[in-house]
FIVEX-254588 format. One record per residue (C-alpha): residue number from 1; x, y, z. Coordinates in steps of 0.001 Angstrom, whole numbers. Layout:
BEGIN
num / X / Y / Z
NUM / X / Y / Z
...
This chain:
BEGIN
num / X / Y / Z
1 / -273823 / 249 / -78177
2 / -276641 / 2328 / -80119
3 / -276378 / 5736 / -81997
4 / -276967 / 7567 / -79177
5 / -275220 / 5643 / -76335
6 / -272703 / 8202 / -74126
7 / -268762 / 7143 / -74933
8 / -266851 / 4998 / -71650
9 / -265159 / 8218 / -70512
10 / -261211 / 6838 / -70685
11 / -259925 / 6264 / -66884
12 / -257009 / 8468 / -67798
13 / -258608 / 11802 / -69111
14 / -257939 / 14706 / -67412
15 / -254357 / 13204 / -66363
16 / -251200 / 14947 / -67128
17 / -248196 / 11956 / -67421
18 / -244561 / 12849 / -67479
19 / -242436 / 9663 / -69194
20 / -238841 / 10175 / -68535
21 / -236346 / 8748 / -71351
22 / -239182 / 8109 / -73609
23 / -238753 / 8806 / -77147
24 / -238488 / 5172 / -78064
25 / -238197 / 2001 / -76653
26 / -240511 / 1100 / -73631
27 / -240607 / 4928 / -72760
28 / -242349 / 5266 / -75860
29 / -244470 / 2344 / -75854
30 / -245430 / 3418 / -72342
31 / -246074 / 7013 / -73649
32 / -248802 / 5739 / -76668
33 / -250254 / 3517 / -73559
34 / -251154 / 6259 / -71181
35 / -252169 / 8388 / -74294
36 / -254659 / 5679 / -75525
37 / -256071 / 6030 / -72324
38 / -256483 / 9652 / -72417
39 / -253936 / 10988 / -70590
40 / -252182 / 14332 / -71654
41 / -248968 / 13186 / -71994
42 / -245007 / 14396 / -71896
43 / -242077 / 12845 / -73086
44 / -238939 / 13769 / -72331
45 / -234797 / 12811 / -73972
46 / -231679 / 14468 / -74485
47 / -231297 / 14951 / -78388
48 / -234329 / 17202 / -79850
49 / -234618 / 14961 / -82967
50 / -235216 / 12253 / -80629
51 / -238346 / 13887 / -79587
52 / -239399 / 14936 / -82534
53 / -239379 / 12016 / -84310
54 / -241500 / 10121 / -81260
55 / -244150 / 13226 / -81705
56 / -245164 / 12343 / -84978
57 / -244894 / 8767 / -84240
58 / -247460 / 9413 / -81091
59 / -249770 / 11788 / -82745
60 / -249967 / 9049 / -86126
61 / -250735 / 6382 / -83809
62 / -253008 / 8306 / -81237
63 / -254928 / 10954 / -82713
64 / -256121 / 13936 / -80736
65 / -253408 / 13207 / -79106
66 / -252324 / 15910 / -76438
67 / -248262 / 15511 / -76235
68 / -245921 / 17667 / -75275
69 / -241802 / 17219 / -75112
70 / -239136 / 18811 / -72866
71 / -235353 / 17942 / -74459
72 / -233133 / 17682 / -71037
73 / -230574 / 15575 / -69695
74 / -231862 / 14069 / -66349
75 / -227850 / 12576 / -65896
76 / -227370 / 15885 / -64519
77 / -229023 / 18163 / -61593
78 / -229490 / 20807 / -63909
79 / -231235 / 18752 / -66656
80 / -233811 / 17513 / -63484
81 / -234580 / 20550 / -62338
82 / -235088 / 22300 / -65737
83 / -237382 / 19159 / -67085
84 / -239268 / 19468 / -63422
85 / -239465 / 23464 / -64028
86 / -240746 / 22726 / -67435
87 / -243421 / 20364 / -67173
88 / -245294 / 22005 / -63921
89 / -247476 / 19595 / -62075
90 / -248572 / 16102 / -63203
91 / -250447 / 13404 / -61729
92 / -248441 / 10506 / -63465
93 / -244575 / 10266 / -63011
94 / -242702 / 7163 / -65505
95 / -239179 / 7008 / -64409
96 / -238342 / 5104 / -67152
97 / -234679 / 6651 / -67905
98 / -231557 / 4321 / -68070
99 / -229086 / 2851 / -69295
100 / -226265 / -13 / -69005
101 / -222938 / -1735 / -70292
102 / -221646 / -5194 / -70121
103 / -218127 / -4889 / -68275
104 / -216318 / -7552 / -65704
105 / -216604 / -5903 / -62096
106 / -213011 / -5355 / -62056
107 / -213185 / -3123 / -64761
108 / -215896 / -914 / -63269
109 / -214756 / 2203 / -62257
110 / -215403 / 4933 / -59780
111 / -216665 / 6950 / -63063
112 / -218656 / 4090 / -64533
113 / -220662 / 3671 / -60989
114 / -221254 / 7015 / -60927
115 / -222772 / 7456 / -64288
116 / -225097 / 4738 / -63806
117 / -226002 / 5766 / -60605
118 / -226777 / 9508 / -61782
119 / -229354 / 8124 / -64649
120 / -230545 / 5256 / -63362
121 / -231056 / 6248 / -59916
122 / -230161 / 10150 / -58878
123 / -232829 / 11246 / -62255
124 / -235812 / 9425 / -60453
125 / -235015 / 10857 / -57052
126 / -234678 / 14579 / -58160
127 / -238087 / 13947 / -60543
128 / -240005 / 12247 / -57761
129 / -238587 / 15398 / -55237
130 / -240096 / 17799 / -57362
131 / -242925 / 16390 / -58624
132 / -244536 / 13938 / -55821
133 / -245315 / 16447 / -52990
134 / -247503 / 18540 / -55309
135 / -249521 / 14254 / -56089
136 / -249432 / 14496 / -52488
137 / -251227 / 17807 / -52013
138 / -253905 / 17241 / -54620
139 / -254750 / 13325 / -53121
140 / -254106 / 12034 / -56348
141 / -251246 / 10807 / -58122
142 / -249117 / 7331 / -59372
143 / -245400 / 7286 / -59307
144 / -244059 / 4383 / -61187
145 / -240193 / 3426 / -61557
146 / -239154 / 1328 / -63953
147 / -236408 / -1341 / -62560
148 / -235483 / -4413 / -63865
149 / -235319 / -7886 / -63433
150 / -231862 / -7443 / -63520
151 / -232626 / -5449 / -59794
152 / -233337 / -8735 / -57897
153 / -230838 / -11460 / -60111
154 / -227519 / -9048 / -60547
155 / -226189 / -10154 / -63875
156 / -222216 / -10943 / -63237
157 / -221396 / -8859 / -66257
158 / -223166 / -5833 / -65406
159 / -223021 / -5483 / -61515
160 / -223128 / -1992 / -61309
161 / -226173 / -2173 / -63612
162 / -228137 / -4707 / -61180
163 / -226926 / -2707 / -58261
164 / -229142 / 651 / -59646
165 / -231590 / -1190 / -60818
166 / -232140 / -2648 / -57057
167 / -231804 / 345 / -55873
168 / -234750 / 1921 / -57952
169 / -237163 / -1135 / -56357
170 / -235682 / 155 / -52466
171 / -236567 / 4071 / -53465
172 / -239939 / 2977 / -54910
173 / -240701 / 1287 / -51301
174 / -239358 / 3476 / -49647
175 / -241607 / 6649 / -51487
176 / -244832 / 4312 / -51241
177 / -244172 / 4384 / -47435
178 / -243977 / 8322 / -47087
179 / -247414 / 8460 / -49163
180 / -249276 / 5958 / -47373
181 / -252913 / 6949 / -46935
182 / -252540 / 10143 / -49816
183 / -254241 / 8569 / -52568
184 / -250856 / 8661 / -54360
185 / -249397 / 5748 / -55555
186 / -245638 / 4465 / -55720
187 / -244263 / 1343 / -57295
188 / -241279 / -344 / -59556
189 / -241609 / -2433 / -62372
190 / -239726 / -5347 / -63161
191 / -239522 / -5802 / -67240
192 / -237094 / -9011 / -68290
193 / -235294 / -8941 / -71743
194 / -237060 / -6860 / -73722
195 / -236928 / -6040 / -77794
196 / -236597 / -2183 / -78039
197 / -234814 / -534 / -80903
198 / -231527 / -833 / -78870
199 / -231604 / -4437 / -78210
200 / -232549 / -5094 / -81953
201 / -229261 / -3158 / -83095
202 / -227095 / -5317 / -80750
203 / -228546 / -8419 / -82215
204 / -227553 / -7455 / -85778
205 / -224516 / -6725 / -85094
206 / -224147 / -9640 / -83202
207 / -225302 / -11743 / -85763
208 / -223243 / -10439 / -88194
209 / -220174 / -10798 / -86446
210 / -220595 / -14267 / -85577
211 / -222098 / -15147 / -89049
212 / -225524 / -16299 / -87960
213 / -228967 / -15798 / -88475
214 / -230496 / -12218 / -85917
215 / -232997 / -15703 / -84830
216 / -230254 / -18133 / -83805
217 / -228540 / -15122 / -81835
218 / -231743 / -14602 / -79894
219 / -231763 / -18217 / -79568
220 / -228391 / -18382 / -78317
221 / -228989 / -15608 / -75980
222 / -231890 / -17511 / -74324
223 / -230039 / -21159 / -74101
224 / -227022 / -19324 / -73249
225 / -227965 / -15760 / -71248
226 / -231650 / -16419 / -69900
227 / -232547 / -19944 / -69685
228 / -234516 / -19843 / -67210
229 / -237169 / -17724 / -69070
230 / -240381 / -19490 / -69847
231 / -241691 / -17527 / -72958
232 / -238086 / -18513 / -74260
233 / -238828 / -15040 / -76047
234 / -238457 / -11277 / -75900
235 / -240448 / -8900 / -74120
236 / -242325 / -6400 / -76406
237 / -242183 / -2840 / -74768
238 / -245912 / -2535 / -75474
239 / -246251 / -5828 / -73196
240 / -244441 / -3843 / -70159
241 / -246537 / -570 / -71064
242 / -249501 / -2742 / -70280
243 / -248683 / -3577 / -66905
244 / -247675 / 229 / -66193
245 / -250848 / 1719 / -67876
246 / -252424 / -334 / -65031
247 / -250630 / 414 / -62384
248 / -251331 / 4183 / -63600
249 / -254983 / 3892 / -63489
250 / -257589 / 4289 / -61256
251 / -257976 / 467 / -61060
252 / -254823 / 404 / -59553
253 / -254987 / 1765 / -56201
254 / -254498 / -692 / -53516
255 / -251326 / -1273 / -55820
256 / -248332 / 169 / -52800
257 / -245463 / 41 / -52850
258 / -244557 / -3550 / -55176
259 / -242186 / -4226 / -57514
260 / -244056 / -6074 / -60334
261 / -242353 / -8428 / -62690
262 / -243419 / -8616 / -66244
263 / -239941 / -10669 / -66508
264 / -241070 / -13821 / -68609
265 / -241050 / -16051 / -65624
266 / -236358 / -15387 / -65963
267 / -236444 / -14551 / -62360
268 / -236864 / -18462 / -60217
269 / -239176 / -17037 / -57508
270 / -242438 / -17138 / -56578
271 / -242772 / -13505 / -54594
C-alpha cells in the first residue's frame, strides 16, 4: 500500500452490535471482535463493575473504540425489556448470556429448570422480540445465538443445561425461517470446552483440591470428560469470536439458519 492509498473500509462500520452477557469471557472476546471490525458496539451484564472493568479493557485493546454498556439482568422480563429500551435499534444481536451447574437429574428441580431456562433461553427470545423486527424493516441485520456443543451431546451431569442449550439451536431455526428472504440473518453457534475466566477458576480450585498440577486437571478433564476432542485442548473465546465475527459480516449471508460448531471436533458427527 503507498502513502496515499484509501484505507479497506472495515465490513462492520456503520454497525451497531448488542453482546448480551459480555463483560468477559467469550461475550467479551466476541465484543473486541466485532469492534476490530468497526462495529459500534454494546455490552451488556448485571453488576456495573462488571462493565466497567470490560470498558477499559475494550477501549485499551481497540482504540477509537465506540462502546457503550447497559447494566441489566436479562434472567428477568424486566431486565429484557429495559436493556431492549436502552440500546434502541441495532443491526447485530449476540445472545451470548448463560449459565450452568453440574447436578445428577434427580436433583434438578422445578426451580433449577426454570432458572436456566429464563437465561439461557427466555433472555434471547425477549431480545430477539424486540430487536429483530426493526433488522427486518431496515433489510439488514444478523442474529446470532450462542449454544453449545453441549445442545446436540446432553452431558448426563448437566441435563437441564443441554436441554437449553438445544433449545437455543431450535429458536435460532426457527427465527432464520420467519426472516427468510429479509436480508437478516439468524444462526446458533456451537463453541466446545472453552477457557474463559470461569473455567480457569474451576480448574484451580480443582487442582488444588486434588493436589495436582491446573495442567494434569485439564488433562484429566480431556481423558476423562471430553475424549473425544481432537485438539485434546481448550477453546480460546477469541477462537469462537472468530467464527461469530463471520457469521456477523457481510461475507456471511447465505449463512441461514445453521448451528455452527467451533467444538474441537468433541461432538462424533459429520453434519
Amino acid at each position: 500500500m503507498t502513502a496515499n492509498a484509501t484505507p479497506m473500509p472495515l465490513p462492520l462500520a456503520g454497525r451497531r452490535a448488542l453482546i448480551t452477557g459480555s463483560a468477559a469471557g467469550i461475550g467479551f472476546a466476541i465484543g473486541r471482535a466485532l469492534a476490530e471490525l468497526g462495529a459500534a458496539v454494546v455490552i451488556n451484564a448485571r453488576h456495573r463493575a462488571g462493565l466497567v472493568q470490560a470498558i477499559e479493557r475494550l477501549r485499551r485493546a481497540v482504540p477509537g473504540l465506540d462502546v457503550d454498556a447497559v447494566q441489566a439482568d436479562l434472567g428477568t422480563p424486566e431486565g429484557a425489556n429495559h436493556l431492549a429500551q436502552s440500546v434502541g435499534e441495532v443491526d447485530i444481536l449476540v445472545n451470548n448470556l448463560g449459565i450452568f451447574e453440574q447436578k445428577p437429574f434427580a436433583q434438578i428441580t422445578d426451580d433449577d429448570w426454570r432458572r436456566l431456562f429464563e437465561i439461557n433461553v427466555m433472555s434471547g427470545v425477549r431480545m430477539a422480540r424486540a430487536l429483530l423486527p426493526g433488522m427486518v424493516v431496515r433489510g439488514w441485520g444478523r442474529v446470532v445465538f450462542i449454544s453449545s456443543e453441549s445442545g446436540v451431546s446432553p452431558p448426563p451431569d448437566m441435563v437441564h443445561y443441554g436441554v437449553t442449550k438445544a433449545a437455543q439451536i431450535s429458536l435460532a431455526r426457527g427465527l432464520a425461517e420467519t426472516c427468510a428472504g429479509t436480508g437478516v440473518t439468524v444462526n446458533s453457534v456451537l463453541p466446545g470446552p472453552t477457557l474463559t475466566e470461569g473455567a480457569a477458576e474451576y480448574f484451580e480450585d480443582a487442582a488444588r483440591r486434588q493436589q495436582i498440577t491446573v495442567d494434569e486437571a485439564k488433562r484429566a478433564f480431556f481423558a476423562e470428560a471430553r475424549p473425544t476432542s481432537l485438539i485434546r485442548r481448550f477453546i480460546e473465546p477469541a477462537e469462537v469470536a472468530a467464527l461469530v465475527a463471520h457469521v456477523c459480516s457481510p461475507l456471511s449471508g447465505a449463512i441461514q439458519g445453521a448451528a455452527l460448531r467451533v467444538d474441537g471436533g468433541v461432538v462424533r458427527s459429520m453434519v
